[in-house]
VOLUM-508370 format. One record per residue (C-alpha): x, y, z. Coordinates in steps of 0.02 Angstrom, whole numbers, padded with zeros to 5 digits, always signed. Layout:
BEGIN
XYZ...
***
This chain:
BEGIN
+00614+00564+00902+00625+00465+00753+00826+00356+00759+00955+00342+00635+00970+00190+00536+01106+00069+00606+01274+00042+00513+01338-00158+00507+01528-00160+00466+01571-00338+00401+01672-00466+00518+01587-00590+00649+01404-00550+00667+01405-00394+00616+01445-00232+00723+01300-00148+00795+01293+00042+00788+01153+00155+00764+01022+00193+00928+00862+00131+01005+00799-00026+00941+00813-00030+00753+00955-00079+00623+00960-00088+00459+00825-00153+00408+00709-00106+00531+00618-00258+00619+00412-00246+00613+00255-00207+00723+00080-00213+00704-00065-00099+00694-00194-00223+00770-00319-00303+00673-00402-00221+00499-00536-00327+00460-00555-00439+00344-00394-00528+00398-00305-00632+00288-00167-00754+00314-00065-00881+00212-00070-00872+00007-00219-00989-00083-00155-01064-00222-00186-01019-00403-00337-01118-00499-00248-01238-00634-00258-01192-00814-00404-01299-00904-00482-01329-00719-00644-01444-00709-00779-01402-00601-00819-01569-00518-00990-01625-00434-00874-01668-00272-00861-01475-00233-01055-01423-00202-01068-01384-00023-00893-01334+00014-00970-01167+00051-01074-01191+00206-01026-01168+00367-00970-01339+00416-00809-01446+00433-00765-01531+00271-00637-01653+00251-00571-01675+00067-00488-01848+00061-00403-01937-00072-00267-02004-00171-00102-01891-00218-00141-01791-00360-00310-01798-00391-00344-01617-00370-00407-01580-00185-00316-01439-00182-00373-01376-00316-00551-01398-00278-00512-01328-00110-00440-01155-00183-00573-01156-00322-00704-01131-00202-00600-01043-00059-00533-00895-00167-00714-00819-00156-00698-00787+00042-00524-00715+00013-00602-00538-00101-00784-00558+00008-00761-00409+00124-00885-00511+00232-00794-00649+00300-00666-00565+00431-00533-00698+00441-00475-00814+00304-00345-00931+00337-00243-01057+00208-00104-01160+00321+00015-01280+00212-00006-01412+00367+00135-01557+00314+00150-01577+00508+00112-01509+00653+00239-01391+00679+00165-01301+00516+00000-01298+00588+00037-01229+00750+00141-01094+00647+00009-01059+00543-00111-01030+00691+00013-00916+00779+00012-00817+00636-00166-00785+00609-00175-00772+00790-00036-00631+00785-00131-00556+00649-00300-00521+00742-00216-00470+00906-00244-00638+01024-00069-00666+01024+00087-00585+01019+00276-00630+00920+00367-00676+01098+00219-00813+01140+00254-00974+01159+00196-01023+00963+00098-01181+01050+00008-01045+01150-00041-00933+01007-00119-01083+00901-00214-01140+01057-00265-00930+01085-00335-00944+00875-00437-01102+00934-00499-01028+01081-00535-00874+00979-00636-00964+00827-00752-01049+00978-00800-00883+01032-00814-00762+00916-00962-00687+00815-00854-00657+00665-00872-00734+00511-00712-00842+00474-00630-00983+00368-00489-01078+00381-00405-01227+00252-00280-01347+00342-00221-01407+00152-00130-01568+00141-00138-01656+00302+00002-01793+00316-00074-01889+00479-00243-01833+00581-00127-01835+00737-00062-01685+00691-00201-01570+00692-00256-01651+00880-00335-01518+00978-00305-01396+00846-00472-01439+00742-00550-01264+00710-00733-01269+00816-00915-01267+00746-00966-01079+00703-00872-01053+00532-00811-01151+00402-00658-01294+00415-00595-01355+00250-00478-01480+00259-00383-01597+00129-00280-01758+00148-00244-01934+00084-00281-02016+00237-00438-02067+00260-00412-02143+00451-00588-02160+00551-00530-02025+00666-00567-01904+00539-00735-01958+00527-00863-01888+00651-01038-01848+00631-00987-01661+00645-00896-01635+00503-00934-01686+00302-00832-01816+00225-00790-01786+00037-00689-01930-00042-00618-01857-00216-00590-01990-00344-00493-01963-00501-00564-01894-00643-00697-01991-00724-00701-02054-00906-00825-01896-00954-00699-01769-00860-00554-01843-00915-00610-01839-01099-00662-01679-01061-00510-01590-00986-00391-01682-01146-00499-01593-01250-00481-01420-01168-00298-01450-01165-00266-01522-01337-00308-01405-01478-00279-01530-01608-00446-01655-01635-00326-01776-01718-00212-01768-01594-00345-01862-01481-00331-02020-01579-00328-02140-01429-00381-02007-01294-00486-02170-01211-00322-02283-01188-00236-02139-01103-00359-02098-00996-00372-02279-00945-00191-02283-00898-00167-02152-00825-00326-02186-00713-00379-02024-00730-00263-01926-00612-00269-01736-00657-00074-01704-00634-00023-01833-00754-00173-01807-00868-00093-01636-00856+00092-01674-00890+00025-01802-01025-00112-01676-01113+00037-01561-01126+00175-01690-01196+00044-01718-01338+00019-01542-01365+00183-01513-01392+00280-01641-01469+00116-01685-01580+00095-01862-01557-00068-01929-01528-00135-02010-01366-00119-02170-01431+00076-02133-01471+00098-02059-01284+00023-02219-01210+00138-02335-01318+00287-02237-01238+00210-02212-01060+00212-02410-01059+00379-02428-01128+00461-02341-00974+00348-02452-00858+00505-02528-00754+00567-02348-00703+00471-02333-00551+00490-02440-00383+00358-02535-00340+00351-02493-00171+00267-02328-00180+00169-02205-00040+00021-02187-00126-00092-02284-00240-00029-02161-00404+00154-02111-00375+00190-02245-00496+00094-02148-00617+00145-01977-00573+00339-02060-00584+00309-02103-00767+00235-01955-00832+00348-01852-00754+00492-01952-00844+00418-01942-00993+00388-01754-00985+00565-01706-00905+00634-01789-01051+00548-01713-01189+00594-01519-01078+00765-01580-01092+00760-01583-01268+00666-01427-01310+00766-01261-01328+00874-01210-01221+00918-01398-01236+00985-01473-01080+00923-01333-00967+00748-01402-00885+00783-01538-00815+00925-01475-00685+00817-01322-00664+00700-01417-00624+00801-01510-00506+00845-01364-00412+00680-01290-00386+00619-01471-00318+00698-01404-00132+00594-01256-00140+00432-01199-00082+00280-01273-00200+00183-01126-00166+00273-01002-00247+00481-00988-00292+00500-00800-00324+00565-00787-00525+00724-00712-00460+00799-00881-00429+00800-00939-00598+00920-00816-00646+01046-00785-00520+01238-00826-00553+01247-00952-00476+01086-01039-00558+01160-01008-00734+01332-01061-00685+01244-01235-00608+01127-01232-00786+01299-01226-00896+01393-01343-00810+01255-01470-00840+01207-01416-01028+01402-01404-01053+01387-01237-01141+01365-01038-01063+01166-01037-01031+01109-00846-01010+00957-00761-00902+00863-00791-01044+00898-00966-01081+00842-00983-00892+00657-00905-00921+00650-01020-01071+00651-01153-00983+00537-01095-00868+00415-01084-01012+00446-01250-01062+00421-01324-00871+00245-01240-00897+00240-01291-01080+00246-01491-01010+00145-01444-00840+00308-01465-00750+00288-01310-00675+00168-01151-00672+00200-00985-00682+00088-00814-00625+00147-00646-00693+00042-00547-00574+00143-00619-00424+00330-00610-00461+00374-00648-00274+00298-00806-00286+00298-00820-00483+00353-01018-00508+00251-01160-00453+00313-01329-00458+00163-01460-00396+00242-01548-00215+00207-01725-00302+00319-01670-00478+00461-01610-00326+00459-01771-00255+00482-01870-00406+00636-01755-00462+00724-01768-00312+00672-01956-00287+00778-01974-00466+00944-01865-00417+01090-01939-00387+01189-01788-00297+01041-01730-00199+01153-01640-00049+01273-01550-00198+01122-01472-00289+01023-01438-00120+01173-01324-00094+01158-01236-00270+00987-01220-00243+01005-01132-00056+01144-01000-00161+01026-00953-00295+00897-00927-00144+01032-00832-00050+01093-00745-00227+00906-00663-00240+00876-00605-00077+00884-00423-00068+00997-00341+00069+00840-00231+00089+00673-00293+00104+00589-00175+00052+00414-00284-00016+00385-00389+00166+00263-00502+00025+00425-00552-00058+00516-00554+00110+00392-00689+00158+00408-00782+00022+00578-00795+00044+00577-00877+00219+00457-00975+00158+00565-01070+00023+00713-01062+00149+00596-01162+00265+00553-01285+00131+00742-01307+00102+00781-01333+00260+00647-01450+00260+00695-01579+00129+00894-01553+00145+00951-01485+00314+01092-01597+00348+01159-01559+00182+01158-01367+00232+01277-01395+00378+01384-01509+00264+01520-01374+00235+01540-01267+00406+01332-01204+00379+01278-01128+00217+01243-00943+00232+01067-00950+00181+01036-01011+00357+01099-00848+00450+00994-00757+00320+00826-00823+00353+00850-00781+00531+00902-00601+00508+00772-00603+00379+00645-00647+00526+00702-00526+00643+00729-00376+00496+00514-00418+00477+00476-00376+00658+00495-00563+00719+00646-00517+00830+00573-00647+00957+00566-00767+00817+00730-00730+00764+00806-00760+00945+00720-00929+00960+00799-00969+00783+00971-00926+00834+00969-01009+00993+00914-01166+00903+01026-01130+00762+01178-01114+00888+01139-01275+00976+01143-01373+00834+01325-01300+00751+01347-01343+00917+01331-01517+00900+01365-01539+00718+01533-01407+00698+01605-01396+00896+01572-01255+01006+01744-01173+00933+01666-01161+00766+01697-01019+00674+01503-01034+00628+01449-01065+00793+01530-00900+00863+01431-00820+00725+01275-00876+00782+01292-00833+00948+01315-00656+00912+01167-00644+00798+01070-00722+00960+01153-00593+01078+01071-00454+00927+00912-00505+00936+00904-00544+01114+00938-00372+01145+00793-00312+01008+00673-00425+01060+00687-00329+01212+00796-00443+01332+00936-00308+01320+01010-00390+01482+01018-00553+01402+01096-00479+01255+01228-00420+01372+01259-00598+01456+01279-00685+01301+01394-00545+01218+01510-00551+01382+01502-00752+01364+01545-00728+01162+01681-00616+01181+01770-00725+01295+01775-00867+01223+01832-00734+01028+01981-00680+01161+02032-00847+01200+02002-00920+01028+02085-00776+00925+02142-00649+01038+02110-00489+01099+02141-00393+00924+02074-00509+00811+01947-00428+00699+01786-00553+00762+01839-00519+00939+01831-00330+00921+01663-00349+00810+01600-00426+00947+01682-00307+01081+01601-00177+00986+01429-00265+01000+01427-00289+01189+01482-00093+01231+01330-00045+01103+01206-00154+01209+01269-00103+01363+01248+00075+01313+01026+00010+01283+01048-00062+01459+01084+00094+01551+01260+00057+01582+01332+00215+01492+01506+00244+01589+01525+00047+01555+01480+00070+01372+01605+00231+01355+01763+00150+01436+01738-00020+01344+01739+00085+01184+01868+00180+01239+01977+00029+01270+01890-00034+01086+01952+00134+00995+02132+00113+01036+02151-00064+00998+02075-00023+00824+02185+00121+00797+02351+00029+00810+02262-00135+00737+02160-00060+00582+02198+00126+00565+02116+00303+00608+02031+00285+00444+01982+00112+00433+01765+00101+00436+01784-00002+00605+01879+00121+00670+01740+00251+00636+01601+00153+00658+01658+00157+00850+01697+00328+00870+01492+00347+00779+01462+00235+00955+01559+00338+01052+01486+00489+01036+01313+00411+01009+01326+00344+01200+01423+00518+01249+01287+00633+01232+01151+00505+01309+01259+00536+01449+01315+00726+01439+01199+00805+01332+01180+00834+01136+01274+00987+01151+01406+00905+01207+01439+00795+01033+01400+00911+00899+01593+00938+00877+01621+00763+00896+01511+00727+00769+01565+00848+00644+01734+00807+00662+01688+00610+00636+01579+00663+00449+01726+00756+00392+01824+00600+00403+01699+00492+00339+01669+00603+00194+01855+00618+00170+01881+00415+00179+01723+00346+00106+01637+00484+00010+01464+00591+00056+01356+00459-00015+01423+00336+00074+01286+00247+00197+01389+00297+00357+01419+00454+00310+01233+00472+00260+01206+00388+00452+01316+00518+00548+01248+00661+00470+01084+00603+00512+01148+00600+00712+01232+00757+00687+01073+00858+00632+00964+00774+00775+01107+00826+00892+01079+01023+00858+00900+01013+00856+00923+00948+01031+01041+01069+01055+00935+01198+01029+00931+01227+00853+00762+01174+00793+00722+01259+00636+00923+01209+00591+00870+01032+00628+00724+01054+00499+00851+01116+00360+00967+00975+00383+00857+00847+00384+00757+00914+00230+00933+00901+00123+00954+00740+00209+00806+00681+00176+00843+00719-00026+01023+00631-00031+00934+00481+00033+00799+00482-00108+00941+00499-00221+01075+00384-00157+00945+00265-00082+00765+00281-00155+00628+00354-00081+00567+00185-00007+00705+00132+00090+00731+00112+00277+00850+00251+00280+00737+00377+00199+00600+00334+00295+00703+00357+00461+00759+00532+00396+00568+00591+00351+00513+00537+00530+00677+00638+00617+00595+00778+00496+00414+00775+00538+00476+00782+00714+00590+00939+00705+00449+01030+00609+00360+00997+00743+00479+01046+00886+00505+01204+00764+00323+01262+00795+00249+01192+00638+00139+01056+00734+00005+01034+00600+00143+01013+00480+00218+00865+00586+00079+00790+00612+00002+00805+00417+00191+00732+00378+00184+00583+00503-00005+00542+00429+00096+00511+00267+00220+00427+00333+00126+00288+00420+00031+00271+00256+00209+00245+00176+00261+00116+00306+00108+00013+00302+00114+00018+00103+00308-00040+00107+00320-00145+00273+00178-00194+00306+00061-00171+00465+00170-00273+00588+00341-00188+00546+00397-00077+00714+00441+00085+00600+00252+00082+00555+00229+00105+00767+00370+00227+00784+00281+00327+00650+00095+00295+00723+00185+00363+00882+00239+00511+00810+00079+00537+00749-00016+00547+00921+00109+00651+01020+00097+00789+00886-00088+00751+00899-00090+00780+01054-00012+00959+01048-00139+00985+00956-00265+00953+01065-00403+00831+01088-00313+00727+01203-00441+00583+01221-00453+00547+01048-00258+00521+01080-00266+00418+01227-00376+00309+01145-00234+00276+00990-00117+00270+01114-00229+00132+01201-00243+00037+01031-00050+00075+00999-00005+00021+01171-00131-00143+01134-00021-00183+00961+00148-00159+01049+00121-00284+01198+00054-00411+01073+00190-00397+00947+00337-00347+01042+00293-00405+01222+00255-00332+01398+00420-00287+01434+00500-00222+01284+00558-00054+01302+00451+00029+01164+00309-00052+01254+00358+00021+01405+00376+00207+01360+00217+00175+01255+00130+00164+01441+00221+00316+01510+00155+00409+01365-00040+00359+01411+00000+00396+01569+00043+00554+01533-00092+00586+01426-00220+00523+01550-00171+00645+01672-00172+00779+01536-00371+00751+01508-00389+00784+01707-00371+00585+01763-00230+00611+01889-00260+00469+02017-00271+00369+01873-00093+00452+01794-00011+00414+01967-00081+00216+01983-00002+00191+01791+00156+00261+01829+00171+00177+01980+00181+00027+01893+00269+00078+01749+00417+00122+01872+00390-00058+01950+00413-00126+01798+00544-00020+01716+00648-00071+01894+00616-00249+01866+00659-00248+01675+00785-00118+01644+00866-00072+01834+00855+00049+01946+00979+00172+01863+00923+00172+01684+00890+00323+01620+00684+00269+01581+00692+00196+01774+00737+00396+01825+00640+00463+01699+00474+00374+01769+00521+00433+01951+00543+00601+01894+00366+00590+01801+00296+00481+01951+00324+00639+02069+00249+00754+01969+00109+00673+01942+00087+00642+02127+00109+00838+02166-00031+00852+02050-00148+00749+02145
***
């Protein structure tokens, strides 16, 4: 059966109710590969771009390394001619990796190796990148893949993508161990005299305007950024070249002579020049620290949200001295763009703001409280990021300027106790389907508050319990256990035993005991949890109920559904009384207490509920949230158990459209659903076309969410089953076998899957 969404009540890590392995916003799986595969995001083309004699070839299948100075435009040249393999249906897989070291790299791989099902989210990420390499040597697809801005050739050792498809790779270094008789060497110059003149002219409307276009381009040597900051300086404050150059060389002493490349001298002056002519433009004031804040985030796209969150207007006023408004904000967007300071792309709001990595540099090379605005910069991030993912495009884009913040200013994030933006990109991995990504995160996360805060750390306890969470939904339910019992110890000792983050956590560790089979243990601790709460919060207090909502979740696991559905009805008359029927818990409770009669008995009852359910989510929620989508699967089911199989299984077809479309192919709903799908499938009939999508769903689970995660695990019981259904019995009895090996060895003997497989186990061997 489809599972309720999970409830979080606020205090330590959050308290975790709700059953099976989702929460609130449901973590992602994958559907296996749908060629063409595409992975990373190509940069746009610039405005005014120049086709340039240095690009002809890029297109064969070779390895070509684009070398040069900063800012001369190799990636550019590299997207120009790479954007055609990302719409040809042709080329299978088509990957773009940001490779500023080699941990990006290896991340990079792991993701396009995740994508076409040679690796799964638990691997070792070292192990994934080498399975992409080994992958590329072998196959007979057609693939390409841009490693774009390489800082030092060592980094992409024993990573280079093989001979059989096409390698495009760009860097300033030009070190002989790039160059090998295997791959084609492409040294980019700047612009030439003829280009030069000819991209001012493109730029500059006015023909007057170009009076001394030959100086500039001589001084500025012909580098495309700052013949694009300068072009547009001209444009705008109508001076003439020759004017431009008179003030570029006034300015001369502002940049430091000891530079890291041959033109950040140049690319230091024109930015000056151009920041200070933003600052004066309308909203007045307003560009340049806007500018300053977006210099920690990711250059490949800063979703527009950013720019106008509170705490980004509040930061804007306090340096313009006056109120500055949304508006004033996306006016000085325009004027970034206006003084190619930044770009902008309407089509892609998520990652709608461009600022070039050189122009980032230079701003935060020139601040004087770096740390103080990294921090403003990591709120606004925080400020935008939906509670609900509900786009996994933006939800990407998100970590990905988190990562670039943490990049350029992670001491200053732990400066004040740990900014919060750092617990949010790791739920934010783990909410995507990374949940083994998110546990690696935490447990790094919690070594270093560690270090930097003290193990007593109020921060530190927090990130231990979000590493107990995931733990126990990447699967490792017994670790989640371990480090729950370790956590709530040392919240006892620290606080005491009725401190709110010690019964948050309290509450955690029955829940997960509960998923590890221990459902007396679960019941007492909760027990012990609900009377505590009573005398410490209140009967009426959302703790309170949450944990009753636990209670009787665990109590009919272990009695029956019949058992609970006056439990349950009792519990959403309270919460209805104390926080209203729209409220998200009681939403959550009635969504238990209508699966609880259908399993009850009451089928067709089941379908009713969960049809007005189903509506109060659409209209309290939306129909695209988690919560709604959870509700439609519990109701495809009952129509199903109600006798209306076609109907389920014509409802769970639209539903897995609905999941892919919202969450993507890799988010674990999107499974549940595809799940749902076969089993009604298979009461249709036809069972080898279903053991054959349970094969492929089976194949998706182990490589997303690992050998031994449960879902994986009753994934195999289910082919199993099926197998013996199409008349394969010996073949039924050798897959349970060691399914029940396995579920002993990961879950226990006394798990309720463990005695479920023996139970299935002997039938199957009566059969044969």
């Amino acid at each position: 059966m489809g599972e309720p969404p999970v409830v979080h009540v606020e205090g330590g890590a959050g308290v975790q109710i709700g059953s099976g392995n989702q929460q609130t916003n449901h973590y992602y799986a994958a559907t296996g590969p749908r060629w063409p595969v595409r992975v990373g995001a190509v940069p746009m083309v610039a405005d005014c771009y120049q086709e340039r004699a240095v690009g002809d070839g890029l297109a064969d299948p070779t390895t070509t390394v684009i070398t040069g100075m900063g800012g001369v435009g190799k990636t550019q040249i590299a997207a120009r001619h790479v954007r055609a393999s990302w719409t040809d249906p042709a080329v299978d897989l088509a990957v773009w990796v940001t490779a500023v070291d080699r941990d990006a790299i290896v991340a990079g791989y792991a993701q396009a190796a995740q994508a076409i099902g040679q690796a799964t989210r638990d691997d070792d990420p070292a192990a994934a990148a080498q399975a992409l390499v080994n992958w590329l040597a072998t196959t007979d697809r057609r693939w390409v893949v841009v490693l774009d801005d390489v800082q030092d050739p060592g980094h992409v050792h024993g990573l280079w993508p093989p001979g059989g498809g096409r390698t495009i790779v760009t860097t300033r270094r030009r070190d002989a161990a790039l160059r090998r008789t295997d791959r084609r060497i492409v040294e980019v110059d700047p612009y030439t005299a003829a280009e030069s003149t000819a991209y001012l002219r493109s730029k500059v409307a006015r023909p007057d305007l170009l009076d001394g276009a030959a100086e500039l381009v001589a001084e500025l040597g012909g580098l495309p950024l700052a013949l694009a900051q300068a072009a547009a300086f001209v444009q705008d404050v109508e001076i003439t070249c020759a004017e431009y150059v008179r003030q570029f060389r006034a300015g001369r002493d502002v940049a430091p002579d000891a530079l890291p490349d041959e033109h950040r001298h140049t690319v230091d002056r024109t930015w000056a020049l151009s920041v200070e002519r933003a600052d004066e433009l309308a909203p007045a004031g307003v560009a340049r620290p806007l500018l300053e804040l977006l210099s920690f985030l990711d250059p490949n796209g800063i979703p527009t949200a950013v720019v106008t969150t509170s705490v980004t207007l509040a930061y804007l006023g306090v340096r313009a001295n006056r109120p500055v408004s949304a508006e004033d904000a996306l006016r000085a967007v325009q004027v970034l763009r206006r003084l190619s300071l930044a770009d902008t792309d309407q089509a892609q709001p998520h990652l709608g703001l461009r600022v070039h990595a050189l122009v980032q540099r230079a701003t935060r090379a020139a601040m004087e409280r770096g740390p103080l605005i990294a921090n403003f910069s990591a709120q606004a991030l925080l400020d935008s990021w939906p509670e609900i993912e509900r786009d996994h495009v933006l939800g990407q884009a998100l970590r990905a300027n988190a990562a670039e913040l943490m990049r350029h200013a992670f001491s200053a994030l732990w400066s004040d106790g740990g900014h919060a933006v750092l617990h949010r990109y790791g739920r934010s991995m783990g909410e995507a389907g990374l949940a083994g990504s998110a546990r690696d995160y935490f447990e790094r996360m919690s070594a270093v508050a560690a270090r930097v805060l003290g193990a007593d750390h109020p921060t530190t306890l927090t990130l231990r319990g979000e590493l107990g969470t995931w733990r126990g939904y990447s699967g490792d339910v017994a670790g989640a256990v371990a480090e729950l019992e370790r956590l709530l110890a040392d919240r006892v000792r620290l606080a005491g035993p009725e401190d709110e983050t010690t019964l948050t956590t309290r509450h955690n560790l029955a829940y997960w005991r509960g998923e590890a089979g221990d459902l007396a243990g679960a019941l007492a601790e909760l027990d012990r949890q609900r009377e505590v709460e009573r005398r410490v919060l209140g009967e009426d207090d959302p703790r309170t109920l949450t944990t009753r909502y636990t209670r009787a979740l665990w109590r009919g696991r272990a009695e029956g559904a019949a058992s609970v559905v006056a439990e349950f009805e009792r519990l959403l008359a309270d919460w209805v009384r104390v926080r209203g029927a729209d409220d998200p818990g009681t939403l959550t409770v009635w969504h238990e207490l209508a699966s609880c009669r259908g399993k009850a008995g009451d089928p067709a009852g089941a379908v009713v509920e969960f049809g007005r359910l189903v509506a109060d989510q659409e209209r309290v929620h939306g129909r695209e949230h988690p919560h709604t989508l959870a509700a439609r699967h519990e109701l495809a089911d009952w129509r199903g158990e109600a006798g209306d199989v076609a109907g389920a299984a014509a409802e769970f077809e639209r539903l897995v459209a609905d999941e892919v479309r919202l969450r993507g192919p890799d988010h674990p709903s999107t499974l549940d659903a595809r799940s749902g799908l076969l089993r009604h499938r298979a009461r249709l009939g036809n069972l080898p076309a279903v053991a054959e999508g349970l094969e492929q769903l089976l194949a998706d689970r182990t490589r997303v969410l690992g050998p031994d995660h449960p879902r994986t695990l009753t994934t195999r019981g289910s082919l199993a089953t099926v197998r013996g259904g199409c008349g394969d019995v010996a073949r039924a009895v050798a897959e349970t076998e060691q399914l029940l090996h396995d579920r002993i060895r990961v879950l226990g003997p006394n798990h309720p899957d463990t005695r479920a497989t023996q139970e299935h186990l002997a039938f199957w061997r009566a059969r044969s």
